[in-house]
N, C-alpha and C positions, 0 to 999 in steps of 0.2 A: 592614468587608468584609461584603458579603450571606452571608446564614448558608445551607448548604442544610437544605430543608424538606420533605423526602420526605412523601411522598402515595401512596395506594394506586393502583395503575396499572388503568385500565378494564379487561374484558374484554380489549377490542380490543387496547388499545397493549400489554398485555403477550403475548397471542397473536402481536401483530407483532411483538416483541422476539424474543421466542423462535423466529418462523417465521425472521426474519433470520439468529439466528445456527444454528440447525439448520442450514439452508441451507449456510452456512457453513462448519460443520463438517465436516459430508459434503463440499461443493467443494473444502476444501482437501485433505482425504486423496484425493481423485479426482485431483486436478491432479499432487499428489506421484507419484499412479501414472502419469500421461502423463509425466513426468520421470523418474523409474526407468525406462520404457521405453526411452525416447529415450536414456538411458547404457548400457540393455542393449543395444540397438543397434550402438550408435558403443562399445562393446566387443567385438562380435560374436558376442554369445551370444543376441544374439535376429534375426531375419534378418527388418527391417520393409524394405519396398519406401522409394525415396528418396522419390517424390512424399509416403505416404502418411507418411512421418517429418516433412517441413515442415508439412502440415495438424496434423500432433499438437503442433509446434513452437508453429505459430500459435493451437493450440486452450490450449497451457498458459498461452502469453504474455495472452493477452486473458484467459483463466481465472482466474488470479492477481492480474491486475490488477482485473479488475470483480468480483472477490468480496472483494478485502480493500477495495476502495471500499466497499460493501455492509456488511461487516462492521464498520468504521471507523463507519461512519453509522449503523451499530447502536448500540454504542458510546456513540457523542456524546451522541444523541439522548435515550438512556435516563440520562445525568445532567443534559441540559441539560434538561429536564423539572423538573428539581428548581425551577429559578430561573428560567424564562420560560411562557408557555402557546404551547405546541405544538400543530400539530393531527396528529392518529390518521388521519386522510383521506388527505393527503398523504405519511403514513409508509408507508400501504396503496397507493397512489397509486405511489411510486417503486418498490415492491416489484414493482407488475404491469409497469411500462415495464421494468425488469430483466429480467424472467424472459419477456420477449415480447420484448427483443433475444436473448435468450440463444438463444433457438428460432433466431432467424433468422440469429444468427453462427451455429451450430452447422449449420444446413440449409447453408450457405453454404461451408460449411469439410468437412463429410464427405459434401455431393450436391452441393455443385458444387463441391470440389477446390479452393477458396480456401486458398492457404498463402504468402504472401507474408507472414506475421509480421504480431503484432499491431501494430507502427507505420502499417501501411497507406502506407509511403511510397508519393508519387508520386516516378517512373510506373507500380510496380508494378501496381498493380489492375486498371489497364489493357493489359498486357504478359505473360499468364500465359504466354505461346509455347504454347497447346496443352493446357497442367495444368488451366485453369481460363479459366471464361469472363464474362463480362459477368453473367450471371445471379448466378453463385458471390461475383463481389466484390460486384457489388448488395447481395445479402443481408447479408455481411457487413460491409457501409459502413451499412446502414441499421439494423442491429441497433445496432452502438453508436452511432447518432443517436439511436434512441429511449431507448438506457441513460443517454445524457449526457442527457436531455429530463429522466425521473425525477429523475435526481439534482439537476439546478436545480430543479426543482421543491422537490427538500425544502431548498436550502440557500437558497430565494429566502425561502421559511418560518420557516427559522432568522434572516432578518435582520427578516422582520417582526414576528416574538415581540419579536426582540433589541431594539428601535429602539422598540414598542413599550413596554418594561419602562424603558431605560436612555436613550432620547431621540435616539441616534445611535451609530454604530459605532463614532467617537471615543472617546465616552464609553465603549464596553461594553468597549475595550481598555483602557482606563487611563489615557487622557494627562489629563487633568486632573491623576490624582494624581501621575502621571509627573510631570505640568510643573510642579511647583510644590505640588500637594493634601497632605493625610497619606493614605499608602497603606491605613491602618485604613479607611478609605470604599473601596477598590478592590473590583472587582466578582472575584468568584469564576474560581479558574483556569478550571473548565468555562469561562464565559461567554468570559472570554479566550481560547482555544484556538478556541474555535466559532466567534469573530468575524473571526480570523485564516484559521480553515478556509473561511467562507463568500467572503471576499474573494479568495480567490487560488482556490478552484478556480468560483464563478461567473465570473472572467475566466479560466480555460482551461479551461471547459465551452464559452465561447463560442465560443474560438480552436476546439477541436476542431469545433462544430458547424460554421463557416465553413468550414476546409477539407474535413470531409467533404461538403459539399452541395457544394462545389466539384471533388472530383473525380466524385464522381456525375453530375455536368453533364458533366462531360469525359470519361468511362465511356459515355456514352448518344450525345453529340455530341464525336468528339473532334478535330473542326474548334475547339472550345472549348478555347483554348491556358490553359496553365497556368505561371504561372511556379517553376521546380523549386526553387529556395532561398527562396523566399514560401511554397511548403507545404509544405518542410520544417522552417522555422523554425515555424512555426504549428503542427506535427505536435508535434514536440518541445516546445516551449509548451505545450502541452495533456500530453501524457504525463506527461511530468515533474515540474509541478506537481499531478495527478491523484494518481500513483504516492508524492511525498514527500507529498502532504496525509494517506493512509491512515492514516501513523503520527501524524500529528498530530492526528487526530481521535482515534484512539485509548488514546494517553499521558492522554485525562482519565481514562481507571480510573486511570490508575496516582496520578493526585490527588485522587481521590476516595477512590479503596479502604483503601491506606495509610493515611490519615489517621483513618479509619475504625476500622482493626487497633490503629493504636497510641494511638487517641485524644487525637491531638494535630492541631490546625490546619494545612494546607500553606501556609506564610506568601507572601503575593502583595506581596512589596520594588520595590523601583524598578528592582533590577536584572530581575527578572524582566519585570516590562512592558516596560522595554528593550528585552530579547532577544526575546518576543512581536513585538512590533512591529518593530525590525529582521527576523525573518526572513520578517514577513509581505511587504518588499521582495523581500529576499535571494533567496526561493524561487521569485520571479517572475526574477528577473533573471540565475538562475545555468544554466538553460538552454544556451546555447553553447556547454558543455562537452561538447556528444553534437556540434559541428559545428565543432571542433578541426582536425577533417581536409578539412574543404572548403575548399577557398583564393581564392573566390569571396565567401568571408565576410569584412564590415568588419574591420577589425584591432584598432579599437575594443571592437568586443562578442567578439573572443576574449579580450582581452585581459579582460575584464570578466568572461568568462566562468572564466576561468582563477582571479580575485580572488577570486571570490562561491565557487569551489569551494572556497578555503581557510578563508573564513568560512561561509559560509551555512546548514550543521550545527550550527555551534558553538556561537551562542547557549541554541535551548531546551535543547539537550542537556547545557549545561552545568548551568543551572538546574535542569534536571530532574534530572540525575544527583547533584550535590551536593544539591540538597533530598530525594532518596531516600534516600542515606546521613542524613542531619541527622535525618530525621522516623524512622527506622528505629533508630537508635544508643542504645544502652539502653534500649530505649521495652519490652522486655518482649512485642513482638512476637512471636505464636505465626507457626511455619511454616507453614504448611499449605500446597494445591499454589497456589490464589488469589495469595499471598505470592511463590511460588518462583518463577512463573512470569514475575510483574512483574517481580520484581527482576533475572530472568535476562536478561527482554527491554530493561530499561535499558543491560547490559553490551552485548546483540548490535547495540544502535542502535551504543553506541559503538565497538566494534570493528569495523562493519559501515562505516561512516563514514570510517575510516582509509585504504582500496587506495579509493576513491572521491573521493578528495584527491589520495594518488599517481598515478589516473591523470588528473585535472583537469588537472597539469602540464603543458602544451605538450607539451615535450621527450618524455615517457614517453608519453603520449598518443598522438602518430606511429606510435608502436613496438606497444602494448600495446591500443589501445584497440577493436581486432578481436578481439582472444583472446580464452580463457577467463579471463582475468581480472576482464573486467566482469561475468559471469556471479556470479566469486566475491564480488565486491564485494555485488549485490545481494542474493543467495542468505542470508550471512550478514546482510542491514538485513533481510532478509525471515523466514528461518528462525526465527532465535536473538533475533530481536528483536521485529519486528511481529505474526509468527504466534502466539508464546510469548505477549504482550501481550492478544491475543485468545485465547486458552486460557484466561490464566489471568483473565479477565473469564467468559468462560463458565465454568470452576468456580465463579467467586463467584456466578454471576446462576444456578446449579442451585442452590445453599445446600447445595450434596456436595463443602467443600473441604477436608475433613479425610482425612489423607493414609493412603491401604490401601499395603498390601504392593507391589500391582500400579502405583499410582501413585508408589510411590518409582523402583520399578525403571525402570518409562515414562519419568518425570523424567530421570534419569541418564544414559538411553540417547538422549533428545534432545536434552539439553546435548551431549554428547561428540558424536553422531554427528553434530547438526547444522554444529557448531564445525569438526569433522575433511571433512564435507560440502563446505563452502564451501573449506575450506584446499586442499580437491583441485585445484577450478575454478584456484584463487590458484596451485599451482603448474604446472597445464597453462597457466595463462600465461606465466608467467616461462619458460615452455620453450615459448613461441612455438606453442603450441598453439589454433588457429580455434576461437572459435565459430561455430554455427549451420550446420554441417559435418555431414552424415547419414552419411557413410563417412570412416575416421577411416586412416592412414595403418600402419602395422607399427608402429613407434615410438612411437605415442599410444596402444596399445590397454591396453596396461596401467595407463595413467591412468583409462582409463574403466570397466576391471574394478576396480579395488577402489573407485571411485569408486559404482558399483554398489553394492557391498557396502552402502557409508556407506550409500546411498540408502536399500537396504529397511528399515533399522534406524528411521532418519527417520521413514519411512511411517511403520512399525508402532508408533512411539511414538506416533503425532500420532492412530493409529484408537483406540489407547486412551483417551487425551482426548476422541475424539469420541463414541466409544460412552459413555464415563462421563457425558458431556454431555447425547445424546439420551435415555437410557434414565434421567435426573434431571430431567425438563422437568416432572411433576408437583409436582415440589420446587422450582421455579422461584421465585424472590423476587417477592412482589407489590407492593413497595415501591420 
């Protein structure tokens, strides 16, 4: 297996490292507060106008989404460095096409009243009745045209290091050793995870760019018919493989870092390439579980869709989760928050995974899959898992992961609240509670008052992490 061979990082690329996850850090405690609002809200202890609650809806949904892409890409990039030649150009490169969508979803969403939700389905963008008009969704359809442009960019990058170092994709996955090799020659999990990440979100960066220039056309001319289940399928394609790649960009800390603390090797076995490469299908094909409820869809691809929702988790997670325990288990492991963070964010993938199965099922699906329950599903793949996962990489990447008084307590109060956070969403569905609902009904409001509560705890554990973050960048690893 290629060894990794850490190298001092230029100027540049570790300034871009750190402007990434700074970025980052601050984004995510911003978005937490557009989400604490939006529960103070729909508790009634804050009195936001309806129009101006779906812009903040819309602004958290795309918010989240394009910064833990961002942050993910942070991530990868700074271990995939280790085993391929990257360029610094294009790392800078996807940074500016980010932050010049973000200008223009942001003008798009609070000057021109764009809130139709970050899916942008058709035929919303073109139907605002009044709230918003053709300028507002413009901006924000071309804002993430130009964020998906960055992000090809750097993952077109990542296959030409990859393909240049390893001879082809095939190879940088493993099937050679897969098919037949000894896995002692298998290429490094970075390499595997990146090779996976580049294939499945450069084919739904595509899908997203097509139908967004497509409803754009149909926004400007909307003599330009569009077919509705053609981009929505393509919408959801694109989301969904985007949103599941985050974490999978980001799980190489967790095989790189560990292995690291306990100084032991994360072993790359046959089963692992397996799962690698099975979910590099899987996560393309598991999609049609957000279109369960349209009955205009083949019976075929729900039924596919329903399959891939029982597997399509399973594999990395398995691997990963058992090779965490393995590499972890008397190794003499110090804690620190680096440590805590990973290991917590392994539990939230998997528990986060579980109401995201339960609602794949047809049957429950019908029932459930409007509610707060999908909320709770991602909340916790997102909170307790991918967010934690990115923390606790930015403790390792300040070189401040040894554990103060304040980050015990911050620790503790993120695990519980974030855990208790999500379980909220999980039971305002089971009691048939809407999402995406700005005025909440007599009988839901006490869901969304102590659901509050959770929230601020959340927040103010995650400003701790980030202030410990930013105000450690001088300490930052140059390696």
């Amino acid at each position: 297996m290629t060894t990794s061979t850490p190298s001092p990082l230029t100027g540049s690329a570790r300034a871009g490292i750190l402007t990434y996850m700074g970025i980052s850090a601050l984004v995510y405690v911003l978005m937490m507060s557009l989400g604490l609002v939006m529960r103070l809200t729909q508790a009634t202890w804050l009195d936001l106008p309806p129009n101006l609650f779906y812009e903040v809806m819309t602004a958290h949904g795309a918010g989240m989404v394009g910064i833990s892409g961002l942050a993910g890409s942070g991530v990868i990039w700074y271990f995939l460095r280790r085993y391929v030649d990257l360029s610094t150009g294009i790392l800078w490169a996807n940074l500016t096409f980010f932050l010049t969508g973000v200008v223009l979803i942001l003008g798009g969403i609070f000057l021109g009243g764009y809130a139709g939700g970050w899916t942008f389905l058709f035929p919303l963008p073109a139907k605002g009745l009044g709230a918003w008009g053709v300028p507002g969704a413009a901006s924000f359809l071309i804002g993430l045209l130009l964020i998906g442009v960055g992000f090809l960019l750097l993952y077109l990058d990542f296959a030409r290091a990859i393909i240049a170092k390893y001879g082809s994709l095939g190879n940088s996955l493993g099937w050679p050793q897969l098919f037949g090799g000894s896995t002692d020659e298998s290429p490094p999990a970075a390499v595997i995870a990146a090779t996976m990440v580049l294939i499945v979100n450069i084919a739904g960066i595509l899908a997203g760019a097509v139908v967004l220039v497509l409803i754009l056309v149909n926004l400007f001319m909307p003599e330009f018919a569009l077919d509705p289940l053609l981009t929505k399928n393509l919408t959801y394609f694109f989301g969904h493989v985007f949103i599941n790649a985050t974490i999978y960009q980001a799980v190489v800390a967790v095989y790189e870092i560990l292995p690291e603390y306990t100084k032991r090797p994360w072993k790359v076995n046959k089963v692992f390439l397996a799962a690698w490469t099975a979910s590099t299908v899987m996560v393309m094909a598991v999609y049609p579980h957000h279109l369960l409820l349209d009955f205009a869809m083949p019976t075929w691809a729900l039924v596919m869709g329903q399959i891939f929702s029982y597997l399509g988790g399973f594999p990395i997670l398995v691997v990963t989760g058992w090779g965490a325990l393995t590499i972890v288990h008397r190794s003499g492991i110090e804690w620190d928050m680096a440590a805590r963070l990973l290991f917590l964010s392994i539990f939230g993938w998997c528990v986060g995974v579980v109401p995201a199965v339960i609602d794949g099922t047809i049957a429950v699906n019908q029932v459930m899959h409007n509610t707060m329950w999908v909320p709770g599903h991602f909340h916790m793949y997102l909170i307790v898992g991918l967010v934690a996962m990115l923390f606790g990489f930015m403790y390792y990447l300040s070189n401040q992961s040894k554990r103060t008084g304040i980050d015990k307590v911050a620790f503790w109060l993120y695990l519980v609240a974030g855990v208790a956070f999500s379980f909220g969403f999980l039971t305002s569905g089971m009691n048939s509670i809407p999402r995406r609902w700005a005025v909440h009904l007599p009988e839901w409001v006490s869901f969304s008052q102590s659901s509050s509560a959770i929230a601020a705890v959340v927040a103010l554990a995650a400003l701790v992490f980030a202030l410990r973050f930013l105000t450690s960048l001088k300490h930052a690893r140059t390696t």
